[in-house]
Residue frames as qw, qx, qy, qz and C-alpha x, y, z in Angstrom:
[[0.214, 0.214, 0.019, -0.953, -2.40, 41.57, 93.60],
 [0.472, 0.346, 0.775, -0.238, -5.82, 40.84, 92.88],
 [0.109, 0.182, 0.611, 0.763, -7.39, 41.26, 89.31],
 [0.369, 0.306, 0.473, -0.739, -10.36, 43.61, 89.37],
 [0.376, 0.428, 0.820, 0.065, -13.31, 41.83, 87.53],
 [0.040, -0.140, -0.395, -0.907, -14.57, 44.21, 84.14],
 [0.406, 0.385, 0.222, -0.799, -17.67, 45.52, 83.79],
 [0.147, -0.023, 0.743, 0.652, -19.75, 43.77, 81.15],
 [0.419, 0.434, 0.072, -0.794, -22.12, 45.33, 79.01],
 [0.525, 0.265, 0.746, 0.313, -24.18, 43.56, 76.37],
 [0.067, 0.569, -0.252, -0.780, -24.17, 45.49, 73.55],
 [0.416, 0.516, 0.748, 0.035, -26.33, 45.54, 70.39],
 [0.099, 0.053, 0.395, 0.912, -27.02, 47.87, 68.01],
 [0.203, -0.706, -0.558, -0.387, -30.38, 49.91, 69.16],
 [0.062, -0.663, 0.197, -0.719, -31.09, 52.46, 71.25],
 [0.798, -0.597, 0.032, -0.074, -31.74, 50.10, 74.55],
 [0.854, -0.027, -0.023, 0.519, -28.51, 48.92, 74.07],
 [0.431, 0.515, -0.021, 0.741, -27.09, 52.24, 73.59],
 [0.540, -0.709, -0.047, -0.452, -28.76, 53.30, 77.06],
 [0.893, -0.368, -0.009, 0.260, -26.98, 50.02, 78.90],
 [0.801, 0.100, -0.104, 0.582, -23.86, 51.05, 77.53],
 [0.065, 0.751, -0.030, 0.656, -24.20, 54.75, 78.47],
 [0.606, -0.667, -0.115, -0.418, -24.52, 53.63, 81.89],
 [0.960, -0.237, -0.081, 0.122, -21.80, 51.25, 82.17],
 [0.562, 0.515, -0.152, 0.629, -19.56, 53.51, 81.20],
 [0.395, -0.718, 0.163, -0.549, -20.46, 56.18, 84.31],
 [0.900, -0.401, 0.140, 0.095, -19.94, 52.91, 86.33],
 [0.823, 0.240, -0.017, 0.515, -16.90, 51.96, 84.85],
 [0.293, 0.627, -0.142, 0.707, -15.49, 55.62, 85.58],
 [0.586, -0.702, 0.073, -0.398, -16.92, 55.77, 88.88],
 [0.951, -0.279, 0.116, 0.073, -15.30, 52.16, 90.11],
 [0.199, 0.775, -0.568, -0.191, -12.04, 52.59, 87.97],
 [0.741, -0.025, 0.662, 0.114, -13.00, 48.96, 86.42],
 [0.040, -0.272, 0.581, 0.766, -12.30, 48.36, 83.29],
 [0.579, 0.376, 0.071, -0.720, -15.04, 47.96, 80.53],
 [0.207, -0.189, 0.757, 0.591, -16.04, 45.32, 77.91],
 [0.654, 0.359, 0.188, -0.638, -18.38, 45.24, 75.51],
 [0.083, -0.054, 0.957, 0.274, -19.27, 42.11, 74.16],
 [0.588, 0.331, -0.348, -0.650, -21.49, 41.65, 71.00],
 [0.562, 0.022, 0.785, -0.260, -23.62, 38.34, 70.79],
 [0.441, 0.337, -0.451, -0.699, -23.90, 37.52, 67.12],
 [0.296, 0.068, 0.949, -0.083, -26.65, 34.93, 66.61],
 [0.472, 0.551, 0.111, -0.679, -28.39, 35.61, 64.20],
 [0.872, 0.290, 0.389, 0.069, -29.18, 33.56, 60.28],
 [0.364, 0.912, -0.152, 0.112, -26.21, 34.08, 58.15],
 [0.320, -0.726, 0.599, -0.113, -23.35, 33.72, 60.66],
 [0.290, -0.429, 0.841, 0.157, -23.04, 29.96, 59.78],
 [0.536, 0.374, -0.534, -0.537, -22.75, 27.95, 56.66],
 [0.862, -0.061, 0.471, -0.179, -23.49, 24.03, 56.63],
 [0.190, 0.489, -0.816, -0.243, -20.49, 22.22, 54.19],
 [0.502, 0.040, -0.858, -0.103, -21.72, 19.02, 55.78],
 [0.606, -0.524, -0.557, -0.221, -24.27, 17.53, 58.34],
 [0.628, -0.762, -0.148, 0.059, -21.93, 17.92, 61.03],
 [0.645, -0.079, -0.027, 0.760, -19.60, 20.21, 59.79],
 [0.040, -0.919, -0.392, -0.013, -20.97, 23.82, 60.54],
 [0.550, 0.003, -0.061, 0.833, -18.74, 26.64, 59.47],
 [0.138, -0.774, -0.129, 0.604, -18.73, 30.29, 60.40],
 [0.404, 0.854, 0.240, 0.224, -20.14, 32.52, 57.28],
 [0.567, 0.061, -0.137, 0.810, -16.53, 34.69, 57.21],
 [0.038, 0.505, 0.357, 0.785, -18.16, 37.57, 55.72],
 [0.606, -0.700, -0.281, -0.251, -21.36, 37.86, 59.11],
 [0.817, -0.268, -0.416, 0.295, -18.47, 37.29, 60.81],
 [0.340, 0.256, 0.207, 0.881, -16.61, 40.41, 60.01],
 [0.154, -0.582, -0.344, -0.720, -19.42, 42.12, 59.97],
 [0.654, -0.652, -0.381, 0.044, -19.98, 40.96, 63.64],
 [0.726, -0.091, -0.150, 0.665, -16.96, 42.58, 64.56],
 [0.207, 0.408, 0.263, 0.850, -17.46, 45.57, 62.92],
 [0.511, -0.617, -0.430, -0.416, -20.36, 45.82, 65.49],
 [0.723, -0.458, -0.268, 0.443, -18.06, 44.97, 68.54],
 [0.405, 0.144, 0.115, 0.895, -15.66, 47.77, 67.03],
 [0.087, -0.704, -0.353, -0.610, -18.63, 50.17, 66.97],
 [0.705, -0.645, -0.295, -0.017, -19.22, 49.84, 70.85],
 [0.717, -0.182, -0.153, 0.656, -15.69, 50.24, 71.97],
 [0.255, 0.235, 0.162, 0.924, -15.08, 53.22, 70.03],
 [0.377, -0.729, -0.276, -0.501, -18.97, 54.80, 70.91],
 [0.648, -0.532, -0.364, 0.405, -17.35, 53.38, 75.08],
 [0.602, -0.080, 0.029, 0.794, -14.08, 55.25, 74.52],
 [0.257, 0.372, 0.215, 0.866, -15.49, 58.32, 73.21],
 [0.618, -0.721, -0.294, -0.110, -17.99, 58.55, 76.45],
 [0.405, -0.891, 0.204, -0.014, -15.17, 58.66, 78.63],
 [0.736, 0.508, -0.396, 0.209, -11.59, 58.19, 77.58],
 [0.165, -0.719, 0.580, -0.345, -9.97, 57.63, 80.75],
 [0.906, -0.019, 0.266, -0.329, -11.85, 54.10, 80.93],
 [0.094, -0.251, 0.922, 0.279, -9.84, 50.57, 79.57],
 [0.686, 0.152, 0.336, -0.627, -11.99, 49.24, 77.22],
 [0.263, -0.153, 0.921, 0.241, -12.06, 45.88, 75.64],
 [0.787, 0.157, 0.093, -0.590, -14.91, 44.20, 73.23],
 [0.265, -0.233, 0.936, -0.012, -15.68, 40.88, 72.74],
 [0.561, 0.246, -0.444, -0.654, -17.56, 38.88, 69.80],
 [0.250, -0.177, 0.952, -0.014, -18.90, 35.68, 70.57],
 [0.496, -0.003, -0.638, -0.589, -21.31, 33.50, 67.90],
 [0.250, -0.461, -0.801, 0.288, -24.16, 32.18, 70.65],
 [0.239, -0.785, -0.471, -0.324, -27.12, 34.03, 72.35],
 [0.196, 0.615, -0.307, 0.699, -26.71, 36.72, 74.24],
 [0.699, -0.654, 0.044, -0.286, -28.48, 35.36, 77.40],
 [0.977, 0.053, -0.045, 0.204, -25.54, 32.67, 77.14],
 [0.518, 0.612, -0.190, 0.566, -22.97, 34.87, 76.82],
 [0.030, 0.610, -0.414, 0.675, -23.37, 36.84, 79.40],
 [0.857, -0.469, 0.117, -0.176, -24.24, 34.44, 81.95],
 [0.924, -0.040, -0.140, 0.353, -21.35, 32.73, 81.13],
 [0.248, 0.665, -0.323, 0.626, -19.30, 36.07, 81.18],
 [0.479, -0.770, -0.056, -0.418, -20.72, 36.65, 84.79],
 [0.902, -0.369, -0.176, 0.141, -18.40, 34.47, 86.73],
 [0.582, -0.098, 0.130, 0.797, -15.34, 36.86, 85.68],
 [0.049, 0.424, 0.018, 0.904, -16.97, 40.09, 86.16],
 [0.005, 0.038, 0.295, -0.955, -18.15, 43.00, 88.63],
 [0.341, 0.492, 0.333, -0.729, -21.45, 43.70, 87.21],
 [0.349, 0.319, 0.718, 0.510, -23.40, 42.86, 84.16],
 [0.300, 0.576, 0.316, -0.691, -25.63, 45.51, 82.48],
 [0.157, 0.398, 0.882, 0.198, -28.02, 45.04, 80.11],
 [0.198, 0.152, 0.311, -0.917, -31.16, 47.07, 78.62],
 [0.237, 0.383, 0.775, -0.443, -34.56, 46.89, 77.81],
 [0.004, -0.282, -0.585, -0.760, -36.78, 47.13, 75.52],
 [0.363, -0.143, 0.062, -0.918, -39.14, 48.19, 77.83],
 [0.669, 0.271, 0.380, -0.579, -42.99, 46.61, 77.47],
 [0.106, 0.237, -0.845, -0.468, -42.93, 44.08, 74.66],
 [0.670, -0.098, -0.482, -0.556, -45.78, 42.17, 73.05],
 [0.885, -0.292, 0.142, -0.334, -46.99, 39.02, 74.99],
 [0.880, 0.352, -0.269, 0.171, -45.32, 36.73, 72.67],
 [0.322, 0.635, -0.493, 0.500, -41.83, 38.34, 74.01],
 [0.622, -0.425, 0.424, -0.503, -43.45, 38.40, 78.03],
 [0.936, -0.209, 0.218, -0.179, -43.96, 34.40, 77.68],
 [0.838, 0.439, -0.179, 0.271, -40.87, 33.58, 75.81],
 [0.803, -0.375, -0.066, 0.458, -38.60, 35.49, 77.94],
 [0.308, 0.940, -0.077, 0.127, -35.85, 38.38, 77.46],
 [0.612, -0.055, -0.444, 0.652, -32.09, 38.70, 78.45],
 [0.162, -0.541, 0.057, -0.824, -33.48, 41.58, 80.36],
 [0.725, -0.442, 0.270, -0.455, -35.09, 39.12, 82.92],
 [0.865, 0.150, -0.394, 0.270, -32.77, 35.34, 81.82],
 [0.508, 0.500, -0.456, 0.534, -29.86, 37.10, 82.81],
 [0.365, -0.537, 0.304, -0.697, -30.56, 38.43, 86.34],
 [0.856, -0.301, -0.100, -0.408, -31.94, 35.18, 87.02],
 [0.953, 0.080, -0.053, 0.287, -28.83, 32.93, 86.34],
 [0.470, 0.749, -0.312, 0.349, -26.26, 35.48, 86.52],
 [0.853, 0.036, -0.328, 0.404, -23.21, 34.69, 88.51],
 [0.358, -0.104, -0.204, 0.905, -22.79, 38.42, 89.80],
 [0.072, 0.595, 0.227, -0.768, -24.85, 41.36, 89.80],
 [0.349, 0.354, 0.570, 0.654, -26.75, 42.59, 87.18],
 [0.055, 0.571, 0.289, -0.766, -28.28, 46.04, 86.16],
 [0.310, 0.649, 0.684, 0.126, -31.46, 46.42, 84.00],
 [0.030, -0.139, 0.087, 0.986, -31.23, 49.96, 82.10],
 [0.255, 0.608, 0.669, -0.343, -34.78, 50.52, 81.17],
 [0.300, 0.654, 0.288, 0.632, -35.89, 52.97, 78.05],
 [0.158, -0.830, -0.059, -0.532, -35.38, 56.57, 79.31],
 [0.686, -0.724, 0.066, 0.026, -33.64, 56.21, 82.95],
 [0.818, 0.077, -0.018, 0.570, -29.61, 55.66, 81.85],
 [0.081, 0.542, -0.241, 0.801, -29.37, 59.94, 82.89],
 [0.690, -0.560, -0.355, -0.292, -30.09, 58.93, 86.50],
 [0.667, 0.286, -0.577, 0.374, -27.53, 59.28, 88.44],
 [0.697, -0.418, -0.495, 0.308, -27.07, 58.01, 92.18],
 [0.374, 0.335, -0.328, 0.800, -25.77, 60.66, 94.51],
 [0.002, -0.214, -0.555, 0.804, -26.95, 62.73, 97.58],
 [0.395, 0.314, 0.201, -0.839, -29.86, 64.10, 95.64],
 [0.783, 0.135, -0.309, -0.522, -30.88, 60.94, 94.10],
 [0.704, -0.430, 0.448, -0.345, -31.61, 57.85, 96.41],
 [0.367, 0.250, -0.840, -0.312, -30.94, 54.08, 95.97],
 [0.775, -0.110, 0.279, -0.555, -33.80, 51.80, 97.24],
 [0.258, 0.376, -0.888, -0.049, -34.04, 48.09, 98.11],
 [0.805, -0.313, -0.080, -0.498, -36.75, 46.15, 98.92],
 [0.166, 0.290, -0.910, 0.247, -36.27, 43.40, 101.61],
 [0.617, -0.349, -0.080, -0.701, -38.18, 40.55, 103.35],
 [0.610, -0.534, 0.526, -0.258, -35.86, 39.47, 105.72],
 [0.971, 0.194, 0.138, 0.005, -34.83, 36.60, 103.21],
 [0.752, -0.358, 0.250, 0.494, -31.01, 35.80, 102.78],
 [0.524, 0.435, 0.438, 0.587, -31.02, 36.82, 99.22],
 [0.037, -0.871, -0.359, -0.334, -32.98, 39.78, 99.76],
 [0.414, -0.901, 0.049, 0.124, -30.46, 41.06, 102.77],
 [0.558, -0.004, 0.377, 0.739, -27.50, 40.16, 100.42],
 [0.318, 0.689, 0.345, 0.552, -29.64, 43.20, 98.41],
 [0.271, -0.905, -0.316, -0.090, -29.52, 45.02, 100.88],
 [0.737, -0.391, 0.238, 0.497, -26.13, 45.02, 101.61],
 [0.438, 0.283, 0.533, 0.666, -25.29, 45.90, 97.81],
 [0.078, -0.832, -0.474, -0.278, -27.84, 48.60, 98.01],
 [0.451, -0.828, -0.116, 0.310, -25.93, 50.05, 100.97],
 [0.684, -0.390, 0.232, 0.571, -22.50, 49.89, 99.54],
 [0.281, 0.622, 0.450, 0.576, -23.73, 51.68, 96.18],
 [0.104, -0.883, -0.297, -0.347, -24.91, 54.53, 98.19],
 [0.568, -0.639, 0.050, 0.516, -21.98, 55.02, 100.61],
 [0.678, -0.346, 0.145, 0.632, -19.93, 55.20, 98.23],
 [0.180, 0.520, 0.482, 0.682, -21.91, 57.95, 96.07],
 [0.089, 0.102, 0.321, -0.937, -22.86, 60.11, 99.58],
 [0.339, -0.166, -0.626, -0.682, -26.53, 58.83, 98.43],
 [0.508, -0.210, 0.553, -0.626, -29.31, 58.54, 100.75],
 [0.255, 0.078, -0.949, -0.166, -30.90, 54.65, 101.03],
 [0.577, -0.004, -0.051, -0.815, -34.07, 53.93, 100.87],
 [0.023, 0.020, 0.999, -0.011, -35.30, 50.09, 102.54],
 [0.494, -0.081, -0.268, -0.823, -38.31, 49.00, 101.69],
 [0.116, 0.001, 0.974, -0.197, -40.51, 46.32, 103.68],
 [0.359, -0.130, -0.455, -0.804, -43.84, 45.07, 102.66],
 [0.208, 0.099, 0.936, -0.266, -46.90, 43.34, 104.38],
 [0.668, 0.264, 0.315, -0.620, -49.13, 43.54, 101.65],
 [0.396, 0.381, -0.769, -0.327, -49.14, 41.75, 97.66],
 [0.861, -0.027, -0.322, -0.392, -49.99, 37.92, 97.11],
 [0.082, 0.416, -0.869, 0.254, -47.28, 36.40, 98.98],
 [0.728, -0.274, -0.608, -0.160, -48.65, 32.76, 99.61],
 [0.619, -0.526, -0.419, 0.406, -47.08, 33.57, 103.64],
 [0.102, 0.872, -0.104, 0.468, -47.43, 37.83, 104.01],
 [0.310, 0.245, -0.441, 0.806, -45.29, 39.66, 106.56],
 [0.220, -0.827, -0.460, 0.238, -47.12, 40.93, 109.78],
 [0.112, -0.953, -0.037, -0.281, -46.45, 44.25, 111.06],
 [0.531, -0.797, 0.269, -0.102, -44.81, 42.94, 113.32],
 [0.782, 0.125, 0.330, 0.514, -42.17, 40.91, 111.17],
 [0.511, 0.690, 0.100, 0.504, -41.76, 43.59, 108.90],
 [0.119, -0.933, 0.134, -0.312, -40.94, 45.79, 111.69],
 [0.819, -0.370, 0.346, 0.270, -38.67, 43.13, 113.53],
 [0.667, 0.601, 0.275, 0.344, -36.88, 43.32, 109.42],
 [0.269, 0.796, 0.035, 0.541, -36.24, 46.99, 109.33],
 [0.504, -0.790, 0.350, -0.015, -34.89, 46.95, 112.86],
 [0.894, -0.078, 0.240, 0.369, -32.50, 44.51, 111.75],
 [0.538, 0.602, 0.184, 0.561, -31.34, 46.77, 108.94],
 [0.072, -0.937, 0.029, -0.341, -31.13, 49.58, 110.56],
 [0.639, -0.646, 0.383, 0.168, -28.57, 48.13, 113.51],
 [0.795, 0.240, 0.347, 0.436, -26.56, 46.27, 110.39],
 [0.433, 0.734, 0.205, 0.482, -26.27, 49.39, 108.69],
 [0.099, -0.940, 0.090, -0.314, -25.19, 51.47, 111.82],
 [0.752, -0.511, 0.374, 0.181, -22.69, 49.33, 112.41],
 [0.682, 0.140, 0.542, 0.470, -21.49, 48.93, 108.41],
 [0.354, 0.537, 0.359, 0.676, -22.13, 51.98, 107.12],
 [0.422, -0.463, -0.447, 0.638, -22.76, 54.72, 110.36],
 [0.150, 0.488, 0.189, -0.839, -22.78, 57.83, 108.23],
 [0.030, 0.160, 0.642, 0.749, -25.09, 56.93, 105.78],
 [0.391, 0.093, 0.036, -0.915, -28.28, 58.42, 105.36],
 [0.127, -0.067, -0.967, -0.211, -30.72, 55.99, 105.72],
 [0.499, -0.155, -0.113, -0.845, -34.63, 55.66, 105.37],
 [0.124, 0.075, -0.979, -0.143, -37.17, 52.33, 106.44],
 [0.517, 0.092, -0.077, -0.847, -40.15, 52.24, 105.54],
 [0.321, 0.237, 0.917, 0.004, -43.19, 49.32, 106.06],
 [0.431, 0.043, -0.180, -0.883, -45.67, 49.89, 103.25],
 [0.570, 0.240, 0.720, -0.315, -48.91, 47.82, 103.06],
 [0.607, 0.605, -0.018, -0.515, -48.73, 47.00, 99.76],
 [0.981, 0.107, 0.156, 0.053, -47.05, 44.62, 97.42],
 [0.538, -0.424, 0.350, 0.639, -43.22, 44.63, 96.96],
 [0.507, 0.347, 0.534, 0.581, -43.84, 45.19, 93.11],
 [0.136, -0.899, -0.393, -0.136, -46.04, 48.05, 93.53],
 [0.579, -0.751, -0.030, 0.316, -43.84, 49.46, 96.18],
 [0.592, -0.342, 0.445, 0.578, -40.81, 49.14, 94.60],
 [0.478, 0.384, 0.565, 0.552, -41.94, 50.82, 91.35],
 [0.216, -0.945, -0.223, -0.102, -43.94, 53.50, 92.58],
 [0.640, -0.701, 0.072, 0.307, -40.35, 54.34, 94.15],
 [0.661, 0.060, 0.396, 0.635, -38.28, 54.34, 91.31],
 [0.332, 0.779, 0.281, 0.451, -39.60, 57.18, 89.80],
 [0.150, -0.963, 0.176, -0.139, -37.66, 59.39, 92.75],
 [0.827, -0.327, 0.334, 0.313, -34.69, 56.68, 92.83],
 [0.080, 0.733, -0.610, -0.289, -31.21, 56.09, 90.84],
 [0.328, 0.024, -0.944, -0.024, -31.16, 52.72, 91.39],
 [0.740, -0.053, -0.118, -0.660, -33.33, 50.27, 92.20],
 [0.298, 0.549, -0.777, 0.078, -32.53, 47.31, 93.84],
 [0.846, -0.166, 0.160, -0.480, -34.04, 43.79, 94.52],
 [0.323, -0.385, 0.864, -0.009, -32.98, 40.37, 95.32],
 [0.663, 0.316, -0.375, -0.566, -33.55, 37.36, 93.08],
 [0.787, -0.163, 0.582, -0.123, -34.08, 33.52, 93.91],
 [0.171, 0.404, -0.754, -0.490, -33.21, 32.75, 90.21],
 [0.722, 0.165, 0.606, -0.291, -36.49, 30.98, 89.71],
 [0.297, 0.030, 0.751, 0.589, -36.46, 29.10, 86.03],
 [0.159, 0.099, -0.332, -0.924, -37.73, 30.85, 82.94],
 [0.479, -0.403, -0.641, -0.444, -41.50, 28.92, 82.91],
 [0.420, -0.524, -0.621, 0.403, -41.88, 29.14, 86.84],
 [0.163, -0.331, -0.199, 0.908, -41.51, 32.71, 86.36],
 [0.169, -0.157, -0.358, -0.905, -43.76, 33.29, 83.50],
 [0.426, -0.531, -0.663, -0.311, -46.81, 31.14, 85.68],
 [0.509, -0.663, -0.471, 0.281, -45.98, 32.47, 89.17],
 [0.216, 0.905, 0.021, 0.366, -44.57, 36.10, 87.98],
 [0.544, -0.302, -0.304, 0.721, -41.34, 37.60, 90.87],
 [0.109, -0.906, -0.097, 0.396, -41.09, 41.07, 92.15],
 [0.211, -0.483, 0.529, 0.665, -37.79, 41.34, 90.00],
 [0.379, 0.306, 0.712, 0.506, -39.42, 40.40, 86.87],
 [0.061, 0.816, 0.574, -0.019, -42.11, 42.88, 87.50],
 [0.332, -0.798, -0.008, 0.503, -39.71, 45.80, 88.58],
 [0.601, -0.024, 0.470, 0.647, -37.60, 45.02, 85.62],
 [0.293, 0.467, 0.660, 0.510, -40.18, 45.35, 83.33],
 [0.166, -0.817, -0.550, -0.058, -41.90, 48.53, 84.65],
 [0.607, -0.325, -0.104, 0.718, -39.09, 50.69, 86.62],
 [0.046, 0.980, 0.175, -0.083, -38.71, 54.20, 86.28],
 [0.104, -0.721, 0.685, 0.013, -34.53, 53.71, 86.93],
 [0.452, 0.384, -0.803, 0.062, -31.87, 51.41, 86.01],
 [0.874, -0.400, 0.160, -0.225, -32.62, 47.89, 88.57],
 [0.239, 0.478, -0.845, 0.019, -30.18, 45.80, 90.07],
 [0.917, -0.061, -0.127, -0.373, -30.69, 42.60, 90.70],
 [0.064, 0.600, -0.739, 0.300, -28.96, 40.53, 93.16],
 [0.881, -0.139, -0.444, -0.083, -28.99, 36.48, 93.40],
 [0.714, -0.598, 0.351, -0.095, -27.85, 34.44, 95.78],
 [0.082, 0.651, -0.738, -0.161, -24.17, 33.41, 95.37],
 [0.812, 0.451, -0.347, -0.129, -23.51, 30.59, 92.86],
 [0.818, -0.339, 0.318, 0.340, -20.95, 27.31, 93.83],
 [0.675, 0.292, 0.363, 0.572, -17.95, 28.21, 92.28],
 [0.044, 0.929, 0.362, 0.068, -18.95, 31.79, 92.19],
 [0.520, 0.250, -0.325, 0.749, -15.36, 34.16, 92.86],
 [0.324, -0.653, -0.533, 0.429, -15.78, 36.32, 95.82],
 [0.156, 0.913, 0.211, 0.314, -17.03, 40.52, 94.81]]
């Protein structure tokens, strides 16, 4: 019998965090996976220095980290008590964590603070790290979008552009909305900075593809494809505000290549109207979804 891979939620004390975890739970009840929430405690305090290179865990922060994991579970459990929830404490950063979680779970989810100073934009967030490097799906809750929910009268959208990654999103995009009766929205673009745009006639070669895939892999779903002349970011944002999900594929450029040459997923992340997934290309080593 196969083991089904948890949900994992990073979890924090604030209200973004309290958005991701509202969301993961709905998943988690939908999928009948289990749940964990796991608390990254890195923060000054957590560890004492006895000796140059003997670094002990502060008991006391430690505890206290717990006490935080404990908070989550219970706040999971009292969302929806039919769920299996677990929590997990680990002393390291939370991008770290959950990237490393990612190889032994379903789905990360994460949330947002939203817009953040500059300082934050050039430095990074696990809101955009994680997606990049993760090992499985991830989903970006945004402020204000975690009451969204997927279904016949609320779409899931997926930009594509005919790239491998980008028709793995599509795929993922589809399989969300079967299995919520949800109509699916593809998006193709031929407009934005791309250093080699789409014609017309690519983009339209693109969305024929999808459309035979899909009416062979999914037949009664409800499906939409659209070429816009504009820029995937644009496109894809402007969309979210009538969506559930959001959903875009990710090359997993590194964390300076992304802050000089910006990605559609960074942009969506940050902007979005709904929760965004974000789907890489599969990892060596990676377990099969």
């Amino acid at each position: 019998m196969i083991r089904a891979l948890p949900i994992v939620v990073g979890y924090c004390p604030g209200s973004h965090a309290q958005e991701a975890l509202s969301w993961a739970v709905r998943e988690s009840g939908h999928l009948g996976l289990p749940l964990v929430v796991l608390f990254a405690a890195d923060y000054p305090g957590m560890a004492t220095a006895p000796g140059p290179r003997m670094p002990a865990l502060d008991p006391g922060a430690l505890d206290a980290a717990h006490e935080v994991t404990a908070r989550g579970v219970l706040d999971a459990q009292q969302r929806d008590r039919r769920i299996t929830v677990h929590g997990r404490t680990l002393v390291t950063s939370a991008t770290r964590s959950l990237i490393e979680a990612s190889p032994q779970a379903s789905m990360i989810v994460v949330g947002s603070r939203g817009r953040g100073p500059v300082l934050g934009a050039m430095l990074g967030s696990v809101s955009r790290s994680v997606p990049a490097r993760a090992h499985c799906p991830v989903v970006v809750v945004p402020p204000g979008t975690a009451a969204k929910v997927v279904g016949p009268e609320c779409r899931v959208t997926v930009g594509t552009d005919g790239s491998r990654v980008s028709m793995l999103a599509v795929d993922h995009a589809a399989a969300i909305a079967a299995s919520r009766s949800a109509p699916l929205d593809v998006i193709c673009c031929t407009g934005g900075a791309s250093p080699i745009p789409l014609t017309s006639d690519q983009a339209h070669g693109i969305l024929s593809r999808v459309e035979q895939d899909m009416s062979r892999s999914h037949p009664d779903l409800q499906l939409t494809t659209r070429m816009v002349p504009s820029s995937p970011q644009a496109a894809l944002i402007a969309a979210s505000e009538e969506s559930g999900l959001v959903v875009v594929g990710s090359r997993g450029r590194g964390a300076l290549e992304q802050v000089i040459l910006g990605s559609v997923s960074a942009s969506v992340i940050r902007d979005a109207s709904s929760p965004v997934g974000v789907v890489g290309a599969p990892r060596p080593g990676t377990p099969p979804s």
